[in-house]
C-alpha positions as CSV (number, residue, x, y, z in Angstrom):
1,X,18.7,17.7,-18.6
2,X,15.9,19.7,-17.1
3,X,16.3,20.3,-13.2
4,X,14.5,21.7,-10.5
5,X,16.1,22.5,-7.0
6,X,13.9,20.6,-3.7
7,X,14.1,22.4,-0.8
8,X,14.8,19.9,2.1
9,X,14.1,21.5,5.4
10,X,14.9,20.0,8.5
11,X,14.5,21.0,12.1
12,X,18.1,20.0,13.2
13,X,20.9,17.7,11.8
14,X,20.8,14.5,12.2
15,X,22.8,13.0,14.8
16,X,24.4,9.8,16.7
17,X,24.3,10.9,20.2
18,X,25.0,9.7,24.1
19,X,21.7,9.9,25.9
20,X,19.8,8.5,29.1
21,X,18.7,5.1,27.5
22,X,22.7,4.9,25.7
23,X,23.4,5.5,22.0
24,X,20.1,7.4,20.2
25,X,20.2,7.9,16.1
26,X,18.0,10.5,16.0
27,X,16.8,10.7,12.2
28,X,15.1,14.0,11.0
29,X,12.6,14.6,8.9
30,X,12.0,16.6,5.9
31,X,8.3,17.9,5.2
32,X,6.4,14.6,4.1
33,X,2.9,13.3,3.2
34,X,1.1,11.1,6.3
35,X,-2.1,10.2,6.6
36,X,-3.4,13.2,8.3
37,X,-2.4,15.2,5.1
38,X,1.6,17.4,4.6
39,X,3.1,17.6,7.8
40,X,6.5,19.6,8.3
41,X,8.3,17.3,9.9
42,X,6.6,13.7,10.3
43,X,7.9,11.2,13.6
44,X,7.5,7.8,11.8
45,X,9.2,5.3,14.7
46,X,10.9,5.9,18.1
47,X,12.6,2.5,19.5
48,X,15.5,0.3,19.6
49,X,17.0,-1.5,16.3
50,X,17.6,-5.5,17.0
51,X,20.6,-5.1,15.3
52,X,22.0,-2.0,15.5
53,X,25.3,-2.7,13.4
54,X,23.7,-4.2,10.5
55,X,21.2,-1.3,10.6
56,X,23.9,1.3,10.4
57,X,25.8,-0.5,7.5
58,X,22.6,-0.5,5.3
59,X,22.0,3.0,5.9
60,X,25.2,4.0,4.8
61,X,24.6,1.5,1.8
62,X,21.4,3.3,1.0
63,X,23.4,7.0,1.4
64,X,26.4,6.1,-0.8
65,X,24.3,5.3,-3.8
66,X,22.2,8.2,-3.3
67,X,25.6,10.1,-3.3
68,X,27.2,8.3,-5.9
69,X,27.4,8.2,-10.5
70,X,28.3,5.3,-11.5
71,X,28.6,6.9,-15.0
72,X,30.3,10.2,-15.5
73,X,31.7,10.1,-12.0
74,X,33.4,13.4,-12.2
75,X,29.8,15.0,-11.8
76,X,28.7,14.5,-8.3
77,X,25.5,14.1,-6.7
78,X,23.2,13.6,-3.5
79,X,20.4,13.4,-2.2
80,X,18.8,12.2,1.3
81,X,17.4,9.0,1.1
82,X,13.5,9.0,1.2
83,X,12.0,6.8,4.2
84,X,8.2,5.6,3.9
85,X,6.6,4.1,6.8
86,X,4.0,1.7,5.8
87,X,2.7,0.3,9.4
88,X,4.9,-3.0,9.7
89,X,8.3,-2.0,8.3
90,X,10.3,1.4,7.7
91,X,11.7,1.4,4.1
92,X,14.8,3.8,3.1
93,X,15.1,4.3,-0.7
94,X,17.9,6.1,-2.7
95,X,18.6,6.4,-6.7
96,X,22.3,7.4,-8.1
97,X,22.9,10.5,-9.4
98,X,23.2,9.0,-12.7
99,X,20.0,7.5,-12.7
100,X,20.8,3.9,-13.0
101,X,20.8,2.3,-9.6
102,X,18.2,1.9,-7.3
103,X,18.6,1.2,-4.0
104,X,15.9,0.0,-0.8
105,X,16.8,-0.8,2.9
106,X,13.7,-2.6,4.1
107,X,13.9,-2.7,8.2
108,X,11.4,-5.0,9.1
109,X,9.3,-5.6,12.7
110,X,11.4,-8.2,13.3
111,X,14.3,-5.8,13.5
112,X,12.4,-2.9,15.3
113,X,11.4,-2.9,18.6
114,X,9.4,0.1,20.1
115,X,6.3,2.1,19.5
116,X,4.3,1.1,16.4
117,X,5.6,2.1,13.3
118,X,3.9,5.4,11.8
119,X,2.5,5.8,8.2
120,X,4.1,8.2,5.5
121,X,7.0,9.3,3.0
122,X,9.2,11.9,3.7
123,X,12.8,12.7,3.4
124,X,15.6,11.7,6.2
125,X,18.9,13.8,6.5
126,X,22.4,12.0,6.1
127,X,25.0,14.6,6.6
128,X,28.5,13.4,6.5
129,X,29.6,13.9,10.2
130,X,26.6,10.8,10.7
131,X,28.0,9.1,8.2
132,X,31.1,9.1,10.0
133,X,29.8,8.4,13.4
134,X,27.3,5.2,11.6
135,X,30.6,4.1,10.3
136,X,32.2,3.4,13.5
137,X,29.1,1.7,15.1
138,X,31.2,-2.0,15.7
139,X,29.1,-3.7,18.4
140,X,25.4,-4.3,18.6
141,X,25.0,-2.2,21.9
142,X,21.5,-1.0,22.1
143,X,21.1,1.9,20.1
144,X,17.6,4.0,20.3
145,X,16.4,5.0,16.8
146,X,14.2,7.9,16.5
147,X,13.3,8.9,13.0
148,X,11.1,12.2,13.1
149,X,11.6,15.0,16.0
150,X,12.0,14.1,19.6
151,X,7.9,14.6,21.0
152,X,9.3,17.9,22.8
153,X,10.3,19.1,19.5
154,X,7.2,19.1,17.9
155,X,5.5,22.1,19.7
156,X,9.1,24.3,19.2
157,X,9.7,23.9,15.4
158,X,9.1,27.6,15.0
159,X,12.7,28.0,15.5
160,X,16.1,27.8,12.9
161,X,16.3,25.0,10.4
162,X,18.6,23.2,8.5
163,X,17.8,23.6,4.6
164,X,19.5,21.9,1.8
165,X,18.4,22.8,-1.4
166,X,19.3,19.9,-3.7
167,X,19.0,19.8,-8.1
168,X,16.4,17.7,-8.5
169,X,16.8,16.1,-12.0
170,X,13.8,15.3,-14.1
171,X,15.3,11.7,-15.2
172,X,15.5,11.0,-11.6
173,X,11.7,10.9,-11.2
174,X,11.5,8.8,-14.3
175,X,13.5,6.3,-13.0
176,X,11.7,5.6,-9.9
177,X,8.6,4.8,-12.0
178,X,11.2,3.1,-14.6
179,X,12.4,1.1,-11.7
180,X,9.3,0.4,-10.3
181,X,8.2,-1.5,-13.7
182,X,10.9,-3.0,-14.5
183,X,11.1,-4.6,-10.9
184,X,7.4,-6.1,-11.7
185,X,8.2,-8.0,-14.4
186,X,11.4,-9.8,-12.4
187,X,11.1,-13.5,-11.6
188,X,13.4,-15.0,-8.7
189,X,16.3,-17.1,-10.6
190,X,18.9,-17.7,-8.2
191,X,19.0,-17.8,-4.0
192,X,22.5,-18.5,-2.6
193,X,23.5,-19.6,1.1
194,X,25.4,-16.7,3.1
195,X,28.8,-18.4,2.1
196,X,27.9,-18.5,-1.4
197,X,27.0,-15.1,-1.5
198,X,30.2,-13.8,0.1
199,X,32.3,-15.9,-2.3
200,X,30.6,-14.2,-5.2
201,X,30.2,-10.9,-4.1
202,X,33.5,-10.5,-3.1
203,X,35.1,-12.3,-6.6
204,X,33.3,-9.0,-8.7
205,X,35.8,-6.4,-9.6
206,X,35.2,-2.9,-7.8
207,X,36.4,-0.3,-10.7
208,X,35.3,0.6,-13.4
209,X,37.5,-1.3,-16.0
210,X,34.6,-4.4,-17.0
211,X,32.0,-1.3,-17.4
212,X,32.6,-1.1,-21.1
213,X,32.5,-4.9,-21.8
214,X,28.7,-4.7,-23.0
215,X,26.2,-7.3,-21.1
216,X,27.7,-9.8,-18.4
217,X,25.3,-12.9,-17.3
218,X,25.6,-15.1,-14.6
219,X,23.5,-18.5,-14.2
220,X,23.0,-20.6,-10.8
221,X,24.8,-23.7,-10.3
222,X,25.4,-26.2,-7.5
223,X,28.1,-23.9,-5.9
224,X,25.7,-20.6,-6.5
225,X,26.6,-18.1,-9.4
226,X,28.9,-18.7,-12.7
227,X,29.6,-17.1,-15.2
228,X,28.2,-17.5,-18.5
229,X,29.2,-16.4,-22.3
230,X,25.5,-16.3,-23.7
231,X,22.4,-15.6,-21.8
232,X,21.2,-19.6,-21.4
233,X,17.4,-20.0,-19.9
234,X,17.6,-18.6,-16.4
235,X,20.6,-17.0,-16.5
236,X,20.7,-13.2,-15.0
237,X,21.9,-9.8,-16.6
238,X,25.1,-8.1,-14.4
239,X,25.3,-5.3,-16.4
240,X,28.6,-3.4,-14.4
241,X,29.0,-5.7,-11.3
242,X,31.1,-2.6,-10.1
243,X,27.5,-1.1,-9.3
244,X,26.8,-3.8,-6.4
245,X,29.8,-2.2,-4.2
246,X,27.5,-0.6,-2.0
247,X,26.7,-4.3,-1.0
248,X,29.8,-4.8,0.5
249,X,28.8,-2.4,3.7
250,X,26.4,-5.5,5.0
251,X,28.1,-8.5,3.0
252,X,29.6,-9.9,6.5
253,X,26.0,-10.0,7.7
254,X,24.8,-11.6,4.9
255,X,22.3,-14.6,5.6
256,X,21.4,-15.3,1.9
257,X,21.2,-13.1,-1.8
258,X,18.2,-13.6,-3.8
259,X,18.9,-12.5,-7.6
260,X,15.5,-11.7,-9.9
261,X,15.4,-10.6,-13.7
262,X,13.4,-10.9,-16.7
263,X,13.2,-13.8,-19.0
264,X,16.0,-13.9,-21.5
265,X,15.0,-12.5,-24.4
266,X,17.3,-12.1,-27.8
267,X,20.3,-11.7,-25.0
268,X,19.8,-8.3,-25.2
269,X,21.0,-6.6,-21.8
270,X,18.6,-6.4,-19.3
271,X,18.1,-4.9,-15.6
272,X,18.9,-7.1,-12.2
273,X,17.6,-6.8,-8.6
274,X,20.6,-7.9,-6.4
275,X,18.7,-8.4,-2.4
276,X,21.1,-9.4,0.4
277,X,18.9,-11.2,3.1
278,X,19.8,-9.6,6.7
279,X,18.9,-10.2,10.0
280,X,15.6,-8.6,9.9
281,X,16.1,-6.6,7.1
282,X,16.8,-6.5,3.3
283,X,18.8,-4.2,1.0
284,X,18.0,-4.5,-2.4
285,X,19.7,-2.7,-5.3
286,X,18.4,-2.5,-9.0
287,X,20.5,-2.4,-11.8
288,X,19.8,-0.8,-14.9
289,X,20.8,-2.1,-18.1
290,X,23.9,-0.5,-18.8
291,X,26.2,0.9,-16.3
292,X,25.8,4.5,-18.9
293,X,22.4,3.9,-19.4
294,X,19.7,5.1,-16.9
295,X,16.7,3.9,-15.6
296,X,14.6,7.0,-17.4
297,X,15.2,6.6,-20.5
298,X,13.7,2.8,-20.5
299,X,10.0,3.7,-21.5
300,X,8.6,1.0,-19.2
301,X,5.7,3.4,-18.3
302,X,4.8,4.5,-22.2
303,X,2.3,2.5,-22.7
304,X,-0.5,3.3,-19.4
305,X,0.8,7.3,-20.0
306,X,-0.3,7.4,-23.6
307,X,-4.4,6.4,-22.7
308,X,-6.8,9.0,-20.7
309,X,-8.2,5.5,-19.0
310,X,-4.9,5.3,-17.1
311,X,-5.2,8.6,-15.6
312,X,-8.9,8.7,-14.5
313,X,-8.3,5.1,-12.8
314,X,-5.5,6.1,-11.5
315,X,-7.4,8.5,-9.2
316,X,-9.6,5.8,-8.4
317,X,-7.2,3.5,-7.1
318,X,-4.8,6.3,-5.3
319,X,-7.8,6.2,-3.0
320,X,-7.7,2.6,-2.0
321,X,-3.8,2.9,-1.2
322,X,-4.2,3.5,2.3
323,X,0.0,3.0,3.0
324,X,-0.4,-0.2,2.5
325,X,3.5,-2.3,2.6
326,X,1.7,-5.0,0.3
327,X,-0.9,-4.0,-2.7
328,X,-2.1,-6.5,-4.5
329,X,-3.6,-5.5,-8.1
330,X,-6.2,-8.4,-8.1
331,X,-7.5,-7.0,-4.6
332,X,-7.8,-3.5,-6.1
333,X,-9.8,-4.6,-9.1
334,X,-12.3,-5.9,-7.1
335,X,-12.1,-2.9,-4.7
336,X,-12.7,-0.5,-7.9
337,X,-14.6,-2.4,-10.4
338,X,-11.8,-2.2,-12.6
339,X,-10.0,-5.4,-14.4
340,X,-6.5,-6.1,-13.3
341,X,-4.9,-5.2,-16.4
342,X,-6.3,-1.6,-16.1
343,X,-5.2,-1.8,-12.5
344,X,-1.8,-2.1,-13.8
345,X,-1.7,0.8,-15.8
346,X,-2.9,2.7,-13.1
347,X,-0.5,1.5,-10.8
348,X,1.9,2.4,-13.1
349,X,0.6,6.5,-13.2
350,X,1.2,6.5,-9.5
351,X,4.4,5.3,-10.1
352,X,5.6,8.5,-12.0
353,X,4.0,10.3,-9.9
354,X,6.6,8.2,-6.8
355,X,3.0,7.1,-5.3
356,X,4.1,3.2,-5.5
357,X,6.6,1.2,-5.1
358,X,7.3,-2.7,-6.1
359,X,9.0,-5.3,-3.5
360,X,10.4,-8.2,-5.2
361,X,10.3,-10.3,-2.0
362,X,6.6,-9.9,-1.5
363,X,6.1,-9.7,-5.5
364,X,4.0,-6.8,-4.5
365,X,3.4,-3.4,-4.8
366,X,3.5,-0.6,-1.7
367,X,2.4,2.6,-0.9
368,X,4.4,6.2,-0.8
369,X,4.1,9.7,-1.7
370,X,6.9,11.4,-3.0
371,X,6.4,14.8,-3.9
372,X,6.2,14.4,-7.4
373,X,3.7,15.2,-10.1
374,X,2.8,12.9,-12.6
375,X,2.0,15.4,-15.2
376,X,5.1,17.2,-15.0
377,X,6.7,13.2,-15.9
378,X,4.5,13.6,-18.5
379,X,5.5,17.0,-19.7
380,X,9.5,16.0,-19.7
381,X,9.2,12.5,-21.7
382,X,10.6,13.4,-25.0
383,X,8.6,10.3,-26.8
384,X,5.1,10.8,-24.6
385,X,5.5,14.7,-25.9
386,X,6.4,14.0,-29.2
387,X,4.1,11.4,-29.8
388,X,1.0,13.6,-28.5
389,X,1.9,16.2,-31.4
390,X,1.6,13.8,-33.7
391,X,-1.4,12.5,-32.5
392,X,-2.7,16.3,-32.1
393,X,-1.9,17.2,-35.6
394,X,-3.4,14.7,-37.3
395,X,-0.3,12.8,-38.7
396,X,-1.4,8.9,-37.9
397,X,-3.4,7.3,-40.6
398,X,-5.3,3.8,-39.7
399,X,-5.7,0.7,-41.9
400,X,-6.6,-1.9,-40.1
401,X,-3.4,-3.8,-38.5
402,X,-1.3,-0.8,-40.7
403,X,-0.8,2.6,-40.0
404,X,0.6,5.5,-41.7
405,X,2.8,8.5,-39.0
406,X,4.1,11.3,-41.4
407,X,6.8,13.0,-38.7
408,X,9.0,15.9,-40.3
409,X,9.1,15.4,-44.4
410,X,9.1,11.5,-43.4
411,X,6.1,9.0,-43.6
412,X,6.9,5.9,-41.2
413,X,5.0,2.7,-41.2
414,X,3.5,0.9,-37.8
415,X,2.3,-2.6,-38.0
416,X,0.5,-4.4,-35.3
417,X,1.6,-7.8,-35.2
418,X,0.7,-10.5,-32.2
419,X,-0.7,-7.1,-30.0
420,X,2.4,-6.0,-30.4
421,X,4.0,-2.9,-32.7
422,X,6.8,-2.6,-35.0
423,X,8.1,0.6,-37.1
424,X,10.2,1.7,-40.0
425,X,11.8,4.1,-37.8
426,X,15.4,4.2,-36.6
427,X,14.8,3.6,-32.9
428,X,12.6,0.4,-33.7
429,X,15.8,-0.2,-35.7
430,X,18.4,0.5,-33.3
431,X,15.7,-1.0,-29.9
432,X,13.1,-3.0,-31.4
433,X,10.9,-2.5,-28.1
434,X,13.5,-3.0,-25.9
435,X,13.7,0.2,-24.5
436,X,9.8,1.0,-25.0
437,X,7.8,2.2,-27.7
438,X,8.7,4.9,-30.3
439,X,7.3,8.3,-30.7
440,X,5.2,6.9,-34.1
441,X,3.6,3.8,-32.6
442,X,2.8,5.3,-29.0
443,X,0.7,8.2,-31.5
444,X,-1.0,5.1,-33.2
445,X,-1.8,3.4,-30.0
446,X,-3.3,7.0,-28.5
447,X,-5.3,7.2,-31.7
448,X,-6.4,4.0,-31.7
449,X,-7.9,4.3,-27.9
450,X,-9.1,7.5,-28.6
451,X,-6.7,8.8,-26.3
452,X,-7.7,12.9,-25.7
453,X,-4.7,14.5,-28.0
454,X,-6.7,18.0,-28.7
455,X,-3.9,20.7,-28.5
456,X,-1.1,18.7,-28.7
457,X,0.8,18.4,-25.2
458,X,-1.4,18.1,-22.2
């Protein structure tokens, strides 16, 4: 697994502390992206949480996944939870160490009250003695949130700071954009009261024992969620339920759970979005597939990498962004000129690149900047490389709806059937599109758009 290490640089510690006004969580800031351009150490918010409890307990949700594998345990992992203001709402994301859960605390206006809420992505710092102190917020006193440096602060950051330098994975950056795509093809299928979702949440084992059993699938009923032996119309992937632990921080708070997932297709396993409903806020966690299968390896974000269109649109819409918390694809294509399907695929380049994000419960995209690059993604995709070599050297051959991909001292067929493509390959075999495109039909479909392959790798 290629790594790189992200130096996290912050002025202080973060803290829970006694002050003038009562109990302040003072949240700092990494160096970040606003809209003024990189600033060291961005101030996104300074005001009181409604509910200052239920605020602390999603934080720490959002922290333990970002600390946590759910496969391979006995490697451990961490890193700070990346919070985006987008104007109306402050958004803390996280993704497991092992690349396969996603998680989003979304704190809403409704649960913020103070100064307007900032614009920008940056990392927070969650160092274990605030863990400990979140954990033993038990009443909704008024607590003062402050996430960025206190206003004196920001003239005197010359001084010491607290680095972290973190491995930064390169399957972690996939599966944000992984994530992201998957997440935008989810429907709502299920929405169960605040009892209901306490009853069901609480009846899922917490080890690791069911992880091996393959695919569960649950499907609403009268009562909320059951269990079901075959994936029926409607019915919902829970692949490892062990992974929804971290819900249990805010399940007492609960107001409702929404569930969202794909169609069921060939009962194949299938990612799940899991959203506990709070009082003004929601924290959302995405599943992968397979509790030992990560989000990076899905090949969700194939298809827009492997054409030139994708990237030159892609700087045409990273311009309309704007932090946006809600971005519509039809509004863009009129903004650029562009139809809504090439929208897509450029929204889907940002993604590698951590530029967008998808909410489920405003089936919308947002705005962030993570400090990714989107060529590097590029670089590290095994199939996206391997596919441009092909293309590069010449090995695809066209005949109309046929084509011809000699790879190694092996010829493989790729058939275009209903817009869609098929192989003689073994992962068409083994996937059959499930899991993305092959390295054989992704160099047909860059050949076919006259995708720019000169060279080999860009």
């Amino acid at each position: 697994m290629t790594r790189s290490v992200q130096a996290l640089a912050y002025a202080r510690p973060s803290a829970l502390e006694s002050s003038q006004v009562g109990a302040v969580l003072g949240l700092e800031t990494a160096g970040g992206l606003t809209p003024r351009g990189a600033e060291a150490h961005p101030r996104f918010f300074a005001g009181f949480l409604s509910a200052p409890r239920i605020a602390a307990r999603g934080l720490l949700a959002v922290a333990d996944v970002a600390a946590a594998r759910y496969y391979q345990r006995a490697l451990p992992a961490s890193l700070d939870p990346v919070v985006t203001g987008n104007g109306d709402r402050l958004r803390f994301e996280s993704f497991s160490g092992c690349c396969g859960v996603y998680a989003r605390l979304d704190v809403l206006q409704e649960g913020l009250d103070g100064e307007r809420i900032g614009h920008g992505t940056t990392n927070v710092d969650v160092n274990n003695p605030l863990r400990d102190a979140l954990s033993r917020i038990t009443a909704d006193d008024p607590l003062h949130l402050r996430v960025g440096p206190e206003e004196l602060a920001v003239t005197t950051l010359d001084g010491p700071v607290v680095e972290k330098k973190v491995p930064l994975p390169d399957r972690w950056l996939r599966g944000f954009a992984e994530a992201q795509v998957a997440s935008a093809g989810f429907d709502l299928r299920a929405e169960l009261t605040a009892a209901q979702a306490v009853a069901f949440l609480r009846s899922l084992p917490r080890g690791s024992g069911n992880a091996a059993r393959g695919a569960q699938w649950v499907v609403a009923s009268g009562s909320g969620l059951r269990p079901t032996t075959r994936p029926v119309p409607g019915a919902v992937c829970l692949p490892g339920p062990e992974r929804l632990v971290a819900l249990q921080r805010v399940l007492r708070h609960a107001t409702a759970l929404r569930v969202y997932g794909p169609p069921v297709a060939d009962g194949a396993a299938a990612a799940s979005a899991w959203e506990v409903v709070l009082p003004g806020m929601r924290l959302t966690l995405t599943l992968s597939p397979d509790s030992s299968r990560g989000f990076s390896g899905e090949g969700g974000v194939l298809e827009a990498l492997a054409t030139d269109d994708a990237a030159a649109d892609a700087e045409l819409v990273s311009v309309l962004l704007a932090w946006e918390p809600r971005i519509e694809p039809a509004s863009l294509a009129e903004q650029s000129g562009l139809s809504t399907e090439r929208v897509r695929a450029a929204l889907t380049r940002l993604g590698t690149a951590g530029r967008v994000g998808y909410d489920l419960a405003d089936a919308a995209y947002f705005h962030r900047e993570l400090p990714y690059d989107a060529d590097r993604v590029e670089r590290h995709n095994p199939r996206l490389v391997a596919a441009r070599e092909l293309a590069g050297a010449g090995a695809v051959t066209l005949d109309g709806t046929l084509a011809s991909v000699s790879s190694g001292d092996r010829r493989y067929q790729v058939r275009e059937s209903d817009g869609a493509l098929t192989c003689t390959c073994q992962w068409w075999a083994d996937y059959r599109g499930k899991r993305g495109p092959c390295k054989h039909a992704l160099a047909v479909t860059m050949v076919r758009r006259g995708a720019t392959v000169a060279g080999g790798v860009r």
